[in-house]
C-alpha positions, 0 to 999 in steps of 0.5 A: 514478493508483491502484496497487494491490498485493495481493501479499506483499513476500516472495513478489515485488518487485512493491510495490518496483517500484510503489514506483519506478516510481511518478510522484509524487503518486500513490497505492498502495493495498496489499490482500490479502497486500501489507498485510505491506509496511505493517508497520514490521519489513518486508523493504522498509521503506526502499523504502516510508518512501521512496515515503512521501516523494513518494506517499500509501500506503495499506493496507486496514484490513479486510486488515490486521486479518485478519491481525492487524497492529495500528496500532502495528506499522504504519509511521505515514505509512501510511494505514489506509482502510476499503472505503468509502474504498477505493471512494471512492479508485477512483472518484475515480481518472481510472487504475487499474494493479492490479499483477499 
């Protein structure tokens, strides 16, 4: 299963939630403003360095560049994808949860 996240961690709890509830294996995207959780001076970098453990997290490099989050200030196990890996991930994807 895809998760996608698109909100800021400090506006809602939503990308800690995914984060645990989250099976294993599976993969959060994080987009729009949920890119600040990939941040290494985040509010939730230990709950994201522990989903790091068990799943892929990913952040839209295109989003992260917009707001002018450099690749050394992102936490290293996070995966930086393009749109065209975006499209790829969710076509490849047998579930889809946006977290709204």
């Amino acid at each position: 299963m895809l998760h996608l996240v698109q909100d800021s961690p400090t506006e809602n709890n939503k990308l800690v939630l995914c984060i645990e509830r989250a099976v294993p294996g599976q993969t959060i995207l994080l987009i729009e403003e949920a890119v600040y959780g990939a941040r290494c001076d985040s509010s939730v970098v230990a709950q994201v360095m522990k989903g790091i453990e068990v799943l892929t997290i990913c952040a839209l490099a295109p989003d992260l560049e917009a707001r002018g989050i450099l690749t050394e200030e992102t936490l290293p196990s996070i995966r930086r994808i393009s749109y065209e890996e975006f499209v790829d991930l969710a076509a490849n994807s047998k579930h889809i949860h946006t977290w709204l």
